[in-house]
C-alpha positions in Angstrom: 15.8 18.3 34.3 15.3 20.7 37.3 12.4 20.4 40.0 10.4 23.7 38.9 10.1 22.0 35.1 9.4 18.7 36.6 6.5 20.4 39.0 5.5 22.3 35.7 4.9 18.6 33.9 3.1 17.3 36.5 0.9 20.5 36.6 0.0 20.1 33.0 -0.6 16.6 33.4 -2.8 17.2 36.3 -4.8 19.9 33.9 -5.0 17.3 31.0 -6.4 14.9 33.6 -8.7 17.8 34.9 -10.1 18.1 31.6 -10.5 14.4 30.8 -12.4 13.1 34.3 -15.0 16.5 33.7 -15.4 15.1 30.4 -15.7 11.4 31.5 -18.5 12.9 33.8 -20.2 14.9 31.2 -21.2 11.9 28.9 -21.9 9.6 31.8 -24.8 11.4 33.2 -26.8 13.5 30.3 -28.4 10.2 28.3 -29.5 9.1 31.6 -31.3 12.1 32.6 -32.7 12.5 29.1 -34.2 9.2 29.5 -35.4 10.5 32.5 -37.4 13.2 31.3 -38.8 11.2 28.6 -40.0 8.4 31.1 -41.3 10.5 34.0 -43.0 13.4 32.2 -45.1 11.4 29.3 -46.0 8.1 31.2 -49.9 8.4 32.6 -48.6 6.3 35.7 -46.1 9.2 36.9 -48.5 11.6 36.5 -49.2 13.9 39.8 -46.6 11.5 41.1 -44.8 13.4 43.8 -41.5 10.9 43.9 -41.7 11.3 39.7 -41.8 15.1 40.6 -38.4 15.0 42.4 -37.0 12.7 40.1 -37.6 14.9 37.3 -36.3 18.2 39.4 -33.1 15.8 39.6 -32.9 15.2 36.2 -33.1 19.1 35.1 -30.9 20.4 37.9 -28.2 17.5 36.5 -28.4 18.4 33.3 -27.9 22.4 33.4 -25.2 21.0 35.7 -23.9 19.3 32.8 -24.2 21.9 30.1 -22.4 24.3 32.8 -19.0 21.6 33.5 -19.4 21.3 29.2 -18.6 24.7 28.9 -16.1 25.2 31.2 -14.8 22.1 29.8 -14.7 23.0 26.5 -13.6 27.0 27.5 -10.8 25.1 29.4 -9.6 23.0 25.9 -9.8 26.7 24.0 -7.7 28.6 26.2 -5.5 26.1 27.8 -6.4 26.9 31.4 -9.2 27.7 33.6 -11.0 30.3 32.7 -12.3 31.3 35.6 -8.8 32.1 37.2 -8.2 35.2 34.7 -12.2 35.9 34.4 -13.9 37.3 36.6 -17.5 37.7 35.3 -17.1 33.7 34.6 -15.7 33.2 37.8 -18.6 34.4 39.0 -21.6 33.1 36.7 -20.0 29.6 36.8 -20.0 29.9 40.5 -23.5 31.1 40.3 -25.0 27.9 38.8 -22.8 25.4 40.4 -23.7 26.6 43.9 -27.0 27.4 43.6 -27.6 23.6 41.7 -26.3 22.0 44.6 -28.1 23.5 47.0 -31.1 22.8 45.4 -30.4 19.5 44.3 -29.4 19.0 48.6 -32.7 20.3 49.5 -34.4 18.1 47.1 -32.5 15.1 48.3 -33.7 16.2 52.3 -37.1 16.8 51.3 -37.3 13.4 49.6 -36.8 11.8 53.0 -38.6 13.4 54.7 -41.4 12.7 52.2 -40.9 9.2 52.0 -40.9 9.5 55.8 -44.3 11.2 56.2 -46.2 9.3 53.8 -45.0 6.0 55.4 -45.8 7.0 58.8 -48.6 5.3 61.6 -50.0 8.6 61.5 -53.2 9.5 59.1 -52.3 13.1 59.9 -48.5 12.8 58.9 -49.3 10.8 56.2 -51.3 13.7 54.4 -48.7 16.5 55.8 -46.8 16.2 52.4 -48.9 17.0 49.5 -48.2 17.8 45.5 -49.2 21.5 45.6 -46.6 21.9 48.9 -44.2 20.3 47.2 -44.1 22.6 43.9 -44.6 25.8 46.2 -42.0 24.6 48.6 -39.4 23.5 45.3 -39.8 26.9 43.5 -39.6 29.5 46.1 -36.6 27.4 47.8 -34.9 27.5 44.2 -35.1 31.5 44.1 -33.8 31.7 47.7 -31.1 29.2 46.4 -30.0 31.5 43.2 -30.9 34.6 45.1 -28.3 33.4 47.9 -25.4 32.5 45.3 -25.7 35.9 43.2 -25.4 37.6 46.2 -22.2 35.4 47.2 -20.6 35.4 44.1 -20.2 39.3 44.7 -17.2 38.7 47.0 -15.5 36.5 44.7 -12.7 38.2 42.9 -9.7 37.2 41.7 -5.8 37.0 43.3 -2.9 36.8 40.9 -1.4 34.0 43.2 -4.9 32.1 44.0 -7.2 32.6 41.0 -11.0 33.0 42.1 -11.4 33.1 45.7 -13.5 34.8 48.5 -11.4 37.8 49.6 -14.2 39.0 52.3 -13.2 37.8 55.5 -16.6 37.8 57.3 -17.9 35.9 54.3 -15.0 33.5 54.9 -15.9 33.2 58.4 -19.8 32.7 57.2 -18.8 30.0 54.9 -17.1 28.0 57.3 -18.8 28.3 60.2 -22.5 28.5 59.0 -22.7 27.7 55.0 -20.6 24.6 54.8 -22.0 23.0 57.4 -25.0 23.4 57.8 -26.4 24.3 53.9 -24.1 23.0 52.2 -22.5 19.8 54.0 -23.0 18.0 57.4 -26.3 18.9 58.6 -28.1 18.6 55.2 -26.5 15.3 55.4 -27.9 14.4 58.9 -31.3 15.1 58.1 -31.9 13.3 54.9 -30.1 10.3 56.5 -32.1 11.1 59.5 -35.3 10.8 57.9 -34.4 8.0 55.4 -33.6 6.0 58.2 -37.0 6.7 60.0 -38.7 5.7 56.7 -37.3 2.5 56.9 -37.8 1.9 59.8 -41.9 2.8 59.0 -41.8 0.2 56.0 -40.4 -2.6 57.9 -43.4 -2.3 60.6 -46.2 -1.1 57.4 -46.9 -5.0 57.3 -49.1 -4.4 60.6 -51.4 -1.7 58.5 -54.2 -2.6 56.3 -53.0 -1.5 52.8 -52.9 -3.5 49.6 -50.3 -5.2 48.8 -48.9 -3.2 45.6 -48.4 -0.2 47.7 -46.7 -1.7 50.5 -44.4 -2.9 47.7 -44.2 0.8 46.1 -43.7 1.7 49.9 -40.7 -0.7 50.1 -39.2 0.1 46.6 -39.3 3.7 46.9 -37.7 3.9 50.3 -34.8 1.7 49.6 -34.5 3.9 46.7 -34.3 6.8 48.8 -32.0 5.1 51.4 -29.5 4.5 48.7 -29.8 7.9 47.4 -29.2 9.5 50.7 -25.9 6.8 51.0 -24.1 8.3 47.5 -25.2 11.5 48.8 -23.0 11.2 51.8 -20.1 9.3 50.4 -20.0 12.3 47.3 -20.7 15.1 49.1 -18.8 15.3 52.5 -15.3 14.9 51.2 -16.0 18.1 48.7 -17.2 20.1 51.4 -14.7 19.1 54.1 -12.0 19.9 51.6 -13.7 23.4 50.9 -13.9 24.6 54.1 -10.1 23.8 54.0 -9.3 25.5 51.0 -11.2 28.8 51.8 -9.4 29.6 55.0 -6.2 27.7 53.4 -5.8 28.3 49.4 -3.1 27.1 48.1 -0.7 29.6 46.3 0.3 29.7 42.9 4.1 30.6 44.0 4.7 27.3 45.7 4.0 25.2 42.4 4.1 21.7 44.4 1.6 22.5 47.0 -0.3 24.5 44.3 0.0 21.2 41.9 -1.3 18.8 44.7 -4.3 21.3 46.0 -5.3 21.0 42.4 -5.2 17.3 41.9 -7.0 16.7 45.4 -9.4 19.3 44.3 -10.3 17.5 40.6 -10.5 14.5 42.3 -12.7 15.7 45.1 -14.6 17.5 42.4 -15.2 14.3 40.1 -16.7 13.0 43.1 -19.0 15.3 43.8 -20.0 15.7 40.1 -21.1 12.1 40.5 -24.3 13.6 42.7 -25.6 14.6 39.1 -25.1 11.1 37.8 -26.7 9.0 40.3 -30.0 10.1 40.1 -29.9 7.9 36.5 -28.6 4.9 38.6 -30.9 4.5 41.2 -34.2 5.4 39.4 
């Protein structure tokens, strides 16, 4: 058997597993945000809840996420490859939705920290900063900016007969690996919830000092360790994706050379199971 049919197995394989770990993903994430829903939207106690609020943005941002990978999942099993490397209006539209999700669901992770941060602060005048109303304002003109941003990104994508869908604009390229990736879409993000989830524990270890009643110092205490974890999957799912993107825009792998092509694409399924996992974990922790 010669190399290039041996490489050509492997490939397969590597698509077969593709298919199977999106799949695995799928069903491991959509009961838990149904359940979600049903538990934060029709119990009184979550009612005008702001942490209920962000759980249940979460929730709907995982599962469009989810409907989007079962698509492509099942458009994949159809045609026998990715669609989105011959396609170039899917290219696009699945790029769309799976960049403008994650930024939003980023943003919401931040602005949970800092949240938690704010209303567990010394401060009466801190404490109040973050209110309900702000919160839906700040959620829905942040997720038009988000969509608005990725539309106009996905123009540039088009598609290379030896690298599929790619960015072929070299100032964009520049953009996205100087300014997008790190500081929208990976590191910084990263800093600040950490940041911030940090500072909130920090505030409910010392909240025993203030006169508040027990049960919420407890909520206090439940909700930040909650957050804390959060912001800890966030980081360990997130910043391998994004360091590997940044890579693969300025260094995509050609189709020509079938072993380095074959190996970009197993790194990148793994890298992308990972990441996918952001859209499961809100189930976990909640």
């Amino acid at each position: 058997m010669s190399s290039s049919s041996t490489i050509g197995d492997i490939l397969n394989t590597v698509r077969q597993y593709s298919v199977y770990v999106n799949y695995l993903a799928i069903t491991g994430g959509i009961f838990g945000h149904i359940l979600n829903l049903l538990v934060f939207t029709q119990l009184k106690r979550f009612r005008n809840n702001r942490y209920a609020l962000y759980i249940i943005i979460e929730s709907i941002i995982a599962l469009i996420f989810l409907f989007i990978s079962t698509t492509n999942v099942l458009l994949r099993i159809a045609y026998g490859y990715d669609l989105s490397d011959s396609n170039l209006s899917w290219c696009r539209m699945r790029f769309i939705f799976y960049q403008g999700l994650s930024l939003i669901l980023f943003f919401t992770i931040c602005c949970a920290a800092c949240d938690q941060f704010c209303s567990t602060s010394y401060h009466f005048s801190i404490r109040h900063l973050c209110t309900l109303k702000l919160l839906q304002y700040l959620m829905s003109i942040s997720s038009c900016l988000w969509f608005i941003h990725s539309i106009v990104f996905s123009l540039f994508l088009n598609i290379q007969p030896l690298f599929g869908c790619i960015i072929t604009n070299p100032i964009l390229t520049t953009y996205s690996t100087y300014f997008f990736y790190p500081f929208l879409y990976g590191p910084v993000q990263i800093a600040v919830a950490f940041l911030f989830s940090l500072l909130a524990f920090r505030n409910v270890r010392r909240i025993i000092r203030r006169q508040i009643p027990i049960i919420r110092r407890r909520l206090d205490q439940q909700m930040t360790a909650m957050i804390l974890t959060r912001v800890l999957f966030f980081i360990i799912l997130s910043l391998p994706y994004t360091i590997y993107r940044i890579y693969s825009i300025n260094n995509p792998p050609p189709k020509s050379n079938q072993l380095q092509y074959t190996t970009g694409l197993f790194l990148q399924t793994n890298l992308n199971y990972l990441f996918s996992l952001n859209y499961q974990v809100c189930c976990t922790y909640c």
